[in-house]
C-alpha positions in Angstrom: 13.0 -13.3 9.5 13.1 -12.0 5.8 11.3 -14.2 2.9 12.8 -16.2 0.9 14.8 -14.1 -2.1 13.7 -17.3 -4.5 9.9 -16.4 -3.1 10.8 -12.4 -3.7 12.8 -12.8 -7.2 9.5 -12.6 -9.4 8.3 -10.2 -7.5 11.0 -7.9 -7.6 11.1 -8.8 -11.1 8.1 -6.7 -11.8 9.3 -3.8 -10.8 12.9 -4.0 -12.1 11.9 -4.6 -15.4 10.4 -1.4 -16.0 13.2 0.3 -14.7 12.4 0.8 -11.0 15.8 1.0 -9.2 15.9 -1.5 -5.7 16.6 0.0 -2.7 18.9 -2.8 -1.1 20.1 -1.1 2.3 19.8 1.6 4.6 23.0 3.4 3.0 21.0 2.7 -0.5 17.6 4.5 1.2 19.4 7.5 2.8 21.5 7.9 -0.6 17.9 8.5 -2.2 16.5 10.3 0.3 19.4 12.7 0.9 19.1 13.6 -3.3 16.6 14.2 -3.7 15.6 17.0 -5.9 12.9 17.0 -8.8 10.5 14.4 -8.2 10.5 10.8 -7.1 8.4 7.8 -6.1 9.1 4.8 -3.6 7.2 1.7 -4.0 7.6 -0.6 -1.0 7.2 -3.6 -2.6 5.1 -6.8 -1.1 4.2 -10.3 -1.3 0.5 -9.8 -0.5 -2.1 -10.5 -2.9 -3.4 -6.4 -3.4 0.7 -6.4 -4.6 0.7 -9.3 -6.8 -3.1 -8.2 -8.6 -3.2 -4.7 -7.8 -0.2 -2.4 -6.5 2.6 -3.7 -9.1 0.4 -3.9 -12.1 -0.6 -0.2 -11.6 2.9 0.5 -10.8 4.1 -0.7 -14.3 0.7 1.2 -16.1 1.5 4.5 -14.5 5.1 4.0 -15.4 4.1 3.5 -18.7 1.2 5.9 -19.2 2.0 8.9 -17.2 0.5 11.6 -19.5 3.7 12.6 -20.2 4.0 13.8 -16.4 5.7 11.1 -14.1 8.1 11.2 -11.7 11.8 11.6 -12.3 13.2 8.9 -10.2 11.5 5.6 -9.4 12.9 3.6 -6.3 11.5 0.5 -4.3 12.0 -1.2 -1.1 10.2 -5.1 -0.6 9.0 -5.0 2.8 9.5 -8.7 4.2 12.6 -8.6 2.6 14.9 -5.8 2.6 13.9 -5.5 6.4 16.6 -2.7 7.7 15.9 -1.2 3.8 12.2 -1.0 4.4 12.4 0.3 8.3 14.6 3.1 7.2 12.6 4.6 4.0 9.4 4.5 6.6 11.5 6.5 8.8 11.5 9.3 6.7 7.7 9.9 7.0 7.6 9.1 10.3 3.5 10.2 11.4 2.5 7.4 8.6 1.9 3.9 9.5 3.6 1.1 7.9 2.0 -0.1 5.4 2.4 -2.8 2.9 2.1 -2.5 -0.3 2.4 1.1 -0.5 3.6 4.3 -2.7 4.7 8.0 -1.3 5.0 10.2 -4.3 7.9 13.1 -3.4 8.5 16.5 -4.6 11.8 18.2 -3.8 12.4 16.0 -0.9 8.6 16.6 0.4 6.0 13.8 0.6 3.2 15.2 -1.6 1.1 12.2 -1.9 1.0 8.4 -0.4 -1.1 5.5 -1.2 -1.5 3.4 2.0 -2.3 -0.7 1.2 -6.0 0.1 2.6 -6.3 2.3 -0.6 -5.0 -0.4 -2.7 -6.9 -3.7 -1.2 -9.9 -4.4 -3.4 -9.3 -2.2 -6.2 -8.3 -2.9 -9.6 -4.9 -2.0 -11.3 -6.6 0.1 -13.7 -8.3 2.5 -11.0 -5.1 2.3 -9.1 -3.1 3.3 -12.0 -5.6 6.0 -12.9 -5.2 7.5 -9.4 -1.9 7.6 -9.7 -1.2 9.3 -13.0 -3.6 11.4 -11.6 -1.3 12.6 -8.8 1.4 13.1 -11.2 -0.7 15.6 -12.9 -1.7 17.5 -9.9 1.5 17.3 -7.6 4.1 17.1 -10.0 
């Protein structure tokens, strides 16, 4: 059973503000994944604490602070809410766990870097962040 969308609404909130597009549905998540050329990053979205002090904050900072270098198309999915959303974008990297929060970083269709929520417990959103922009500089 999903969560609450009056639980989720802040939440997604954070994201949509700085211009991360929701992935609502399967049809949505196959639309993404099926044009995907240049580069692009999914954020599955949670309501866990490492999402609400780490994973979103660093989310919005890289956003913000890329170096110039950051990805050309910025999508999420909230896992524990957009439940056939969320199964389907896992689906297309298929040997990787779920995991919740999390961020797979795409070039050309290819996953070139992911960010599993063990990565992402205990840290802070600056280190995240940092990591991140890093990526963007290296894979991108």
């Amino acid at each position: 059973m999903p969560y609450s969308p009056l639980l989720v609404k802040p939440f997604r909130d954070e994201v949509t503000e700085v211009d991360v597009q929701e992935l609502l549905t399967p049809q949505d998540v196959d639309n993404f994944f099926n044009n995907q050329t240049g580069s692009a990053l999914l954020f599955i979205n949670s309501v866990c604490g490492c999402a609400a002090g780490t994973a979103r904050p660093a989310l919005r900072q890289a956003k913000a602070n890329g170096n110039g270098k950051t990805p050309d198309r910025w999508v999420s999915v909230f896992a524990g809410q957009d439940l056939e959303a969320t199964a389907r974008a896992r689906g297309y990297f298929p040997d990787i766990p779920p995991s919740s929060p999390s961020i797979a970083l795409f070039k050309d269709g290819e996953l070139v870097y992911f960010v599993p929520k063990h990565r992402i417990e205990g840290r802070d959103a600056n280190g995240l962040a940092n990591d991140l922009t890093s990526a963007f500089s290296e894979v991108l």
